[in-house]
KOLLUMMI-5558 format. One record per residue (C-alpha): x, y, z. Coordinates in steps of 0.2 Angstrom, whole numbers, always signed. Layout:
<recs>
REC | X | Y | Z
...
</recs>
This chain:
<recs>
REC | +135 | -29 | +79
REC | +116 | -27 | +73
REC | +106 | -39 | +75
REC | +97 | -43 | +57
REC | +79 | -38 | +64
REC | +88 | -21 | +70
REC | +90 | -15 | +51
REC | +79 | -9 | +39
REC | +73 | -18 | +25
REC | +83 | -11 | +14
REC | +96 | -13 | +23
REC | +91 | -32 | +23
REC | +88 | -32 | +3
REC | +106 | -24 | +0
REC | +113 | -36 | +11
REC | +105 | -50 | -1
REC | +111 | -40 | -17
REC | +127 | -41 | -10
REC | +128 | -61 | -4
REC | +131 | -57 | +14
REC | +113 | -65 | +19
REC | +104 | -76 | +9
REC | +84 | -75 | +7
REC | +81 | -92 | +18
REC | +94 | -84 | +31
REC | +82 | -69 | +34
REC | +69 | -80 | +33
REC | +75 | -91 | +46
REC | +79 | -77 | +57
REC | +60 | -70 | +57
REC | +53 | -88 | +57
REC | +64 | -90 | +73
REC | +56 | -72 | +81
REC | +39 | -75 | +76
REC | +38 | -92 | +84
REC | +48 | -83 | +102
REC | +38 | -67 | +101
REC | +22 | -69 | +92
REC | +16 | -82 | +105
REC | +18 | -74 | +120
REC | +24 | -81 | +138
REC | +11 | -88 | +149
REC | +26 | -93 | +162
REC | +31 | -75 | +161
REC | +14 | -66 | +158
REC | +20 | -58 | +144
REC | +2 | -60 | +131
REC | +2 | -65 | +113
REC | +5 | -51 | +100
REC | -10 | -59 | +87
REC | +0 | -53 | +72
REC | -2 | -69 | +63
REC | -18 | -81 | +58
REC | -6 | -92 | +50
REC | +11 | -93 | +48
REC | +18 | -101 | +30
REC | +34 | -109 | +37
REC | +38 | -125 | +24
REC | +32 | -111 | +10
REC | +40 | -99 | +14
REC | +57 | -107 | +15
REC | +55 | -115 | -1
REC | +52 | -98 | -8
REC | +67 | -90 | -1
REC | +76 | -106 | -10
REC | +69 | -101 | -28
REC | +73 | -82 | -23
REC | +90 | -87 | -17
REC | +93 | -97 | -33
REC | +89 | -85 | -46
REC | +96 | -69 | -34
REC | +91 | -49 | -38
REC | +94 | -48 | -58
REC | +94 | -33 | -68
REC | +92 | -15 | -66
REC | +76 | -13 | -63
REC | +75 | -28 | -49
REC | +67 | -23 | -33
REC | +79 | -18 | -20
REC | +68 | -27 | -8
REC | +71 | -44 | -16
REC | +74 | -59 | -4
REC | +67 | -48 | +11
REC | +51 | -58 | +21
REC | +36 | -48 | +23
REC | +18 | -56 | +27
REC | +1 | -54 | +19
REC | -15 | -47 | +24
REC | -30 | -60 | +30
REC | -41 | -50 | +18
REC | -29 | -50 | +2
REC | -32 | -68 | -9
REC | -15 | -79 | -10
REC | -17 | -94 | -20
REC | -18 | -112 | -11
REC | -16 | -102 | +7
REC | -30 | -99 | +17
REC | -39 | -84 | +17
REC | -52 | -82 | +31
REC | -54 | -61 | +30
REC | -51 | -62 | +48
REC | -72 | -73 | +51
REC | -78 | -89 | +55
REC | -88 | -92 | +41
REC | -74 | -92 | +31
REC | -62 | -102 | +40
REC | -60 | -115 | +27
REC | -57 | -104 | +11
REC | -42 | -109 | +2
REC | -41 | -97 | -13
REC | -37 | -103 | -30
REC | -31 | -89 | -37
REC | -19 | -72 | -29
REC | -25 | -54 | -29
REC | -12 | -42 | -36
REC | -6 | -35 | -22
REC | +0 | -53 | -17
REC | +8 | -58 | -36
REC | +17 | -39 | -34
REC | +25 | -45 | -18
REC | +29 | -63 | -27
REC | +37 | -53 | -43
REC | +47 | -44 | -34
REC | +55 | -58 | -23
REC | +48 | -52 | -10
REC | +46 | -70 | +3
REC | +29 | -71 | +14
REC | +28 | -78 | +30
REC | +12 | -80 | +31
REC | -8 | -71 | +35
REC | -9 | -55 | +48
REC | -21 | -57 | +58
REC | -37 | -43 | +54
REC | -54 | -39 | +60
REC | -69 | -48 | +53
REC | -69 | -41 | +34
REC | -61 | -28 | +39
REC | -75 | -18 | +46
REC | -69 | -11 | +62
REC | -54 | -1 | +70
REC | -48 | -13 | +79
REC | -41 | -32 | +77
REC | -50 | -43 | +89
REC | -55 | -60 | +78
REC | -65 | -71 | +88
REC | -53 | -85 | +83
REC | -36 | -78 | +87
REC | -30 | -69 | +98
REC | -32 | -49 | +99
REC | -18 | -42 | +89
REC | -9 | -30 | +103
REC | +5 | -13 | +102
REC | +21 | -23 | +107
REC | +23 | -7 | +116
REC | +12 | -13 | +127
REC | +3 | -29 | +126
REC | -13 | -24 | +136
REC | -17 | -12 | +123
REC | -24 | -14 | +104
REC | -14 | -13 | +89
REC | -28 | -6 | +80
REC | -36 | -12 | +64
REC | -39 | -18 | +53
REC | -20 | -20 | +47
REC | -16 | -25 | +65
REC | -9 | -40 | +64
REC | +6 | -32 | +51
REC | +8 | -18 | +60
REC | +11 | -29 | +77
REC | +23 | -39 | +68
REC | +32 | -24 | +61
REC | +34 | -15 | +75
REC | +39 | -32 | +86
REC | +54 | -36 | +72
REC | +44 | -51 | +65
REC | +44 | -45 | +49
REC | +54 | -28 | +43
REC | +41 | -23 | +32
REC | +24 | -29 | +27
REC | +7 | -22 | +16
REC | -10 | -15 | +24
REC | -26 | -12 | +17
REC | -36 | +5 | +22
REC | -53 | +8 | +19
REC | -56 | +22 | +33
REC | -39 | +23 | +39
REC | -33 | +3 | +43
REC | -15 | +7 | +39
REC | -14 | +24 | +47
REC | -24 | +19 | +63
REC | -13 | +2 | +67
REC | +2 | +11 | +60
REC | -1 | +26 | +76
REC | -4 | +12 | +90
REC | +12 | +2 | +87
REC | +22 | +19 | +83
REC | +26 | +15 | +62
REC | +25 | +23 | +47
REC | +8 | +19 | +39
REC | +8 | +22 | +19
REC | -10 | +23 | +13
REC | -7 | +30 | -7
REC | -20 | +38 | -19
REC | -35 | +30 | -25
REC | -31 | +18 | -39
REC | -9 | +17 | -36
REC | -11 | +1 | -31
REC | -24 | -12 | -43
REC | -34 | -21 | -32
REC | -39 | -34 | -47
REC | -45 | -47 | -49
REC | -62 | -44 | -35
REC | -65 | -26 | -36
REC | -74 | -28 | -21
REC | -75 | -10 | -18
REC | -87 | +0 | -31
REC | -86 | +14 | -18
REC | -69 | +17 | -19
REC | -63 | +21 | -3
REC | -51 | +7 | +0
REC | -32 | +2 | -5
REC | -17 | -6 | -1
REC | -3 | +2 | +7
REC | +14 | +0 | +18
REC | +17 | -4 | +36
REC | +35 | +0 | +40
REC | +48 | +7 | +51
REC | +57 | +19 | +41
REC | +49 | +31 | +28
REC | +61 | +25 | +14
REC | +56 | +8 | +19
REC | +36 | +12 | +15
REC | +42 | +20 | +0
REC | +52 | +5 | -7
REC | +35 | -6 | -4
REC | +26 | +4 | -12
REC | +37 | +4 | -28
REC | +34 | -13 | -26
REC | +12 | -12 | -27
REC | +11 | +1 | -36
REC | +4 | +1 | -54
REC | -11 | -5 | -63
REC | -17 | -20 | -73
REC | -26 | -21 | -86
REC | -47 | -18 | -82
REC | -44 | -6 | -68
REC | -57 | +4 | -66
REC | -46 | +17 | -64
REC | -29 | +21 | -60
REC | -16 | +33 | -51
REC | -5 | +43 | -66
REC | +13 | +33 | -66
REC | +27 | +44 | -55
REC | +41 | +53 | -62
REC | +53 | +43 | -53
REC | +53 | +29 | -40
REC | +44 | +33 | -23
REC | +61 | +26 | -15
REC | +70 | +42 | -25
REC | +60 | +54 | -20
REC | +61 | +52 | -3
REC | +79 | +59 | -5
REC | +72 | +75 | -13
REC | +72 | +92 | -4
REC | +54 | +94 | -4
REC | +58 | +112 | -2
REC | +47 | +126 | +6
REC | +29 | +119 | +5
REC | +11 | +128 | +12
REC | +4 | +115 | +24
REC | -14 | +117 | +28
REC | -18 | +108 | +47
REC | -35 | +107 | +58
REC | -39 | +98 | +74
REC | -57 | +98 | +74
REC | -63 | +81 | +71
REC | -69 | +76 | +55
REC | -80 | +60 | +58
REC | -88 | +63 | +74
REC | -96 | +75 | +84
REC | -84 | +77 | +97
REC | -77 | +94 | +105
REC | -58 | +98 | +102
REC | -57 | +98 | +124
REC | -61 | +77 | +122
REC | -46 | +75 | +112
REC | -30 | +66 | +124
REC | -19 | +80 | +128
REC | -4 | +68 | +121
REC | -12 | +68 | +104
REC | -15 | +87 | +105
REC | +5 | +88 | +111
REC | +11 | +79 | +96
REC | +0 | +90 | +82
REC | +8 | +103 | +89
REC | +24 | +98 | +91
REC | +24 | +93 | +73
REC | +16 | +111 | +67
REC | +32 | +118 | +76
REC | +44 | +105 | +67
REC | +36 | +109 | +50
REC | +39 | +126 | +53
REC | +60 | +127 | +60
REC | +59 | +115 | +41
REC | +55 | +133 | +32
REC | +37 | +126 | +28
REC | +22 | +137 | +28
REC | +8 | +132 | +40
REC | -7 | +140 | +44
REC | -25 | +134 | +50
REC | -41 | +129 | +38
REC | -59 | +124 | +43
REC | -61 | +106 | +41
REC | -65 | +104 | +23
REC | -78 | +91 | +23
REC | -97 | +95 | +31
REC | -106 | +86 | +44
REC | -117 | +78 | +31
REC | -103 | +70 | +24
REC | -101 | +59 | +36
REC | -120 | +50 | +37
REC | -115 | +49 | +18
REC | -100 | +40 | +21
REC | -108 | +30 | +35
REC | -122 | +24 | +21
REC | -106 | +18 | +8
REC | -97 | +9 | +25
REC | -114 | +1 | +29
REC | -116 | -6 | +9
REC | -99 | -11 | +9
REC | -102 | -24 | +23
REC | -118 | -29 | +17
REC | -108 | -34 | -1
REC | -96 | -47 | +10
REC | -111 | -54 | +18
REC | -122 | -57 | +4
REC | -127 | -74 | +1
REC | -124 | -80 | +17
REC | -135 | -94 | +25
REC | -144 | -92 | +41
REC | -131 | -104 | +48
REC | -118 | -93 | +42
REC | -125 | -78 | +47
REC | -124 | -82 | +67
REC | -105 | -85 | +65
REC | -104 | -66 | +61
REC | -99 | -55 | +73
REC | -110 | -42 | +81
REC | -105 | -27 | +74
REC | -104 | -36 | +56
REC | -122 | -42 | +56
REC | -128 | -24 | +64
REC | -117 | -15 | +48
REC | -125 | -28 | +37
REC | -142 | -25 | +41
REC | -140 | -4 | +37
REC | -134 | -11 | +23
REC | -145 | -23 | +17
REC | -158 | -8 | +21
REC | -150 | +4 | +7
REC | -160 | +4 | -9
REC | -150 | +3 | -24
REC | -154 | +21 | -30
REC | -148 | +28 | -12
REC | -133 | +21 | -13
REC | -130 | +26 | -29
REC | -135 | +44 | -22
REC | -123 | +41 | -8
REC | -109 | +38 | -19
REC | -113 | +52 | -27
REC | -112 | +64 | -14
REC | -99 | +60 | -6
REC | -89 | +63 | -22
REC | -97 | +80 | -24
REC | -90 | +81 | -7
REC | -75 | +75 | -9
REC | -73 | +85 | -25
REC | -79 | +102 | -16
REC | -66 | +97 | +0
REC | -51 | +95 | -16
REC | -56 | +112 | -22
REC | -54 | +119 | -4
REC | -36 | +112 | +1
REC | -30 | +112 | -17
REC | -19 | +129 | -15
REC | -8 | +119 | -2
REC | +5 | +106 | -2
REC | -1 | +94 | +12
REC | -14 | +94 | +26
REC | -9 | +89 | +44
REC | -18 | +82 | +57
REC | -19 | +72 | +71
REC | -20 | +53 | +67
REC | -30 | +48 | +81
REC | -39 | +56 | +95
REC | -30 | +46 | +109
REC | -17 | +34 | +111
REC | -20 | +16 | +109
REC | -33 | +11 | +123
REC | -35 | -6 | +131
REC | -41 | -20 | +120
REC | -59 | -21 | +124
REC | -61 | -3 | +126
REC | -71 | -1 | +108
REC | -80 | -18 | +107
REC | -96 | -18 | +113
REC | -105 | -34 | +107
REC | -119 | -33 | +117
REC | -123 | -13 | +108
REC | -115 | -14 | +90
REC | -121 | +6 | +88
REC | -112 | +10 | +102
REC | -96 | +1 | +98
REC | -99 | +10 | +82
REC | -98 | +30 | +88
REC | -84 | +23 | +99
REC | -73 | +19 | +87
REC | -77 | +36 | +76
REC | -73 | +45 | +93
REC | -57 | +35 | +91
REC | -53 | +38 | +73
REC | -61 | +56 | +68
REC | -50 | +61 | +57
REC | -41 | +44 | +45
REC | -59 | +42 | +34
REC | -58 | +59 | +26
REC | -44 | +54 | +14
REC | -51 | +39 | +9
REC | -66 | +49 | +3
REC | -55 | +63 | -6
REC | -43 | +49 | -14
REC | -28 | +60 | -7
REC | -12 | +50 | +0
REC | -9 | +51 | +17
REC | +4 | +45 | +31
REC | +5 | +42 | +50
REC | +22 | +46 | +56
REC | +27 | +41 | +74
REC | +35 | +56 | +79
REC | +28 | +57 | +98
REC | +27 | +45 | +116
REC | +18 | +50 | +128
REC | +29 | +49 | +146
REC | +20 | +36 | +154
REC | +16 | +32 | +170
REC | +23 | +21 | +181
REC | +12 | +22 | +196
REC | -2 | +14 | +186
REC | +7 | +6 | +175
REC | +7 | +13 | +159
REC | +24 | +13 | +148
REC | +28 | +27 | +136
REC | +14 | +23 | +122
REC | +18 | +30 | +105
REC | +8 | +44 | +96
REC | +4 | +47 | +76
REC | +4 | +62 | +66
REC | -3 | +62 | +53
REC | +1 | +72 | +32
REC | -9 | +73 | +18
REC | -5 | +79 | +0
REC | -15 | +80 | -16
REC | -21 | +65 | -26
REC | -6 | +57 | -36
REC | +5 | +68 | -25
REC | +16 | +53 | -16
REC | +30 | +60 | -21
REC | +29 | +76 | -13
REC | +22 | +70 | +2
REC | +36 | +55 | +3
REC | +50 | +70 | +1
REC | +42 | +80 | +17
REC | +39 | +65 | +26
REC | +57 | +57 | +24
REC | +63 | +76 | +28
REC | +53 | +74 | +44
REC | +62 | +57 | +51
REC | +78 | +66 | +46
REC | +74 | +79 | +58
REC | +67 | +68 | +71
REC | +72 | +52 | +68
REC | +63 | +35 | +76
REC | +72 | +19 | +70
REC | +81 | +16 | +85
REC | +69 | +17 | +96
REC | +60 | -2 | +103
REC | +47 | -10 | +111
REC | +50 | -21 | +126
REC | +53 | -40 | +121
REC | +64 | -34 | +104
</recs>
């Protein structure tokens, strides 16, 4: 018999509906992993996963009581109800710490939740505490200088990516079956390739992110860490929508984002390019694994009757000093007001972003922003005759942790991680919805090592085009399914 951590998350939620398991069961069941698993063994030399800053035990079994006690009700209740998840370092929760993954902020207790996290609360949905992510969520990787380094439970010598690292390690090590990221240059996608999961990021303004707005630029949004498609789809039901005062907002589907993964997306022109988007790197850099698995998909889109055919990448080279400029500004805005105290707890590369920052005059940002949506605007025009774009994810499979931090040389660390992640930033400046699916492993190699390490693809489809791109992904896992595949220690 299945183990509960073996099925997916809605197979956990019908399991509640249906009064064979109980909210606080599940819960107990992943409370019970997290403290095994998360850890790590010293004894054995088996390294910590970091998914976790903080783990809610006493809170979340009282809220698995309430959920348990009241039970899904109506038609309209979530089928995810009673299933644990966890919550982002960055995203506020009421009367739970919220450090946003620095030092400086390693007393903050909240006294009020964001929307992402009262979504998750509406919808009965049980947390089990923070993920563990990168200082504000700046780089590509989740190497706090509190907590461990979040790791791939494939294996744990090698990065889980960032800045959702620490929810996608738990998902992918069975901690918790489902749990929400937060991508402003591809922080779902990237974690999402390195631990072999789904990674959800939606179009600009599906999901609200009151009541901070912190982003004026608007390149970041929640999104869904998972193991199945169906499972992303189901949580994103769950976020999705806006409040009032949003400055803007996604138009509402014709029908759930769970339904239309059981849609025939039927024969759809696909757009796909290789060349890197961010960085200024030759195609011939590129590890061969990720160029095997683009084109492996290419050929599995096509057998699916799908239309692909090559385009130049749709975004120029000065688009990326552009975005560069926005990224910068954005750090700056999480570090203003800091004291000089508070400012030598920062990391490196935060203080280094800050700085290009804190340089920008307020009418170049505001000519930054605005080029980068006459970019993104001109880049919409281009790929709008086709369906969805495919590319890569990354440009190599998840490296060593360490292999990007360079503390001592912030720049450099910097053009290491966009040699990493050329391609995740360029729908975050279009708006358009995008999804890493986890549809290759490299072989491995045993004689240094190395165990099969999973690879990311990666789809695209207009803004406010879930939907579709839901339908063609879920049609992909049908025709090369990954559930049953696990890491070591499961």
């Amino acid at each position: 018999m299945a183990a509960l951590h073996d099925l997916t998350a809605l197979e956990q939620g019908d399991l509640v509906r249906r009064g064979e398991v109980t909210p606080l069961e599940l819960t107990e069941h992943y409370l019970a992993r997290i403290a095994r698993h998360d850890g790590g063994d010293a004894t054995r030399g088996v390294a910590p996963l970091g998914a976790f800053v903080q783990v809610t035990a006493d809170d979340a079994r009282a809220r698995a009581r309430d959920v348990g006690a009241v039970g899904p009700s109506g038609a309209g209740a979530s089928p995810l109800a009673g299933v644990p998840t966890a919550i982002k370092d960055l995203n506020l929760t009421a009367g739970t710490p919220t450090r946003f993954g620095s030092r400086v902020f390693a007393d903050h207790v909240p006294t009020v939740s964001d929307a992402v996290t009262l979504a998750l609360e509406a919808a009965g949905m049980v947390s089990l505490g923070k993920t563990s992510t990168p200082e504000f969520g700046s780089p590509c990787y989740t190497e706090p200088d509190d907590a461990p380094p979040a790791v791939t439970p494939w294996d744990r010598s090698r990065m889980a990516g960032g800045s959702s690292g620490g929810a996608a390690a738990a998902v992918a090590a069975g901690l918790v079956p489902v749990a929400q990221g937060s991508d402003g240059g591809g922080s779902i996608r990237i974690p999402a390739s390195c631990c072999g999961l789904v990674g959800l990021k939606p179009s600009r303004g599906r999901i609200s992110a009151a009541p901070m707005y912190g982003d004026p630029v608007g390149l970041g949004t929640a999104g869904s860490i998972a193991r199945t498609v169906r499972d992303a789809a189901a949580l994103l039901d769950v976020m999705a929508g806006h409040r009032v005062g949003d400055p803007s907002w996604a138009p509402p589907p014709s029908e759930s984002f769970l339904a239309a993964c059981d849609r025939d997306p039927g024969r759809l022109r696909i757009a796909r390019f290789i060349t890197p988007v961010i960085a200024d790197i030759p195609v011939s850099s590129i590890d061969p694994a990720c160029g095997r698995a683009y084109d492996e998909a290419t050929a599995l889109l096509d057998r699916l009757g799908h239309h692909v055919e090559d385009v130049a990448v749709p975004l120029p080279p000065e688009a990326v000093t552009v975005f560069e400029t926005c990224w910068s500004v954005l750090t700056a805005l999480s570090t203003t007001g800091l004291d000089t105290a508070q400012r030598s707890l920062l990391r490196p590369l935060t203080r280094w972003l800050a700085e290009r920052g804190e340089a920008v005059s307020g009418p170049a940002f505001g000519l930054a922003v605005g080029a980068m949506r006459r970019f993104a605007a001109e880049a919409l025009r281009t790929l709008a005759p086709y369906d969805a774009v495919l590319t890569p994810t990354l440009a190599s499979r998840p490296l060593p942790v360490g292999a990007l931090r360079d503390d001592s040389d912030p720049a450099r660390d910097f053009e290491l991680q966009k040699a990493f992640t050329p391609y995740t930033s360029a729908w975050n400046v279009t708006g358009m919805p995008a999804i890493s699916l986890p549809l290759h492993w490299t072989d491995g190699d045993p004689s240094i090592g190395e165990p099969p390490l999973p690879i990311g693809v990666m789809l695209a489809a207009r803004p406010g085009e879930e939907q579709v791109l839901l339908a063609l992904a879920a049609q992909v896992e049908t025709a090369r399914p990954w559930h049953a595949r696990r890491p070591p220690q499961w």
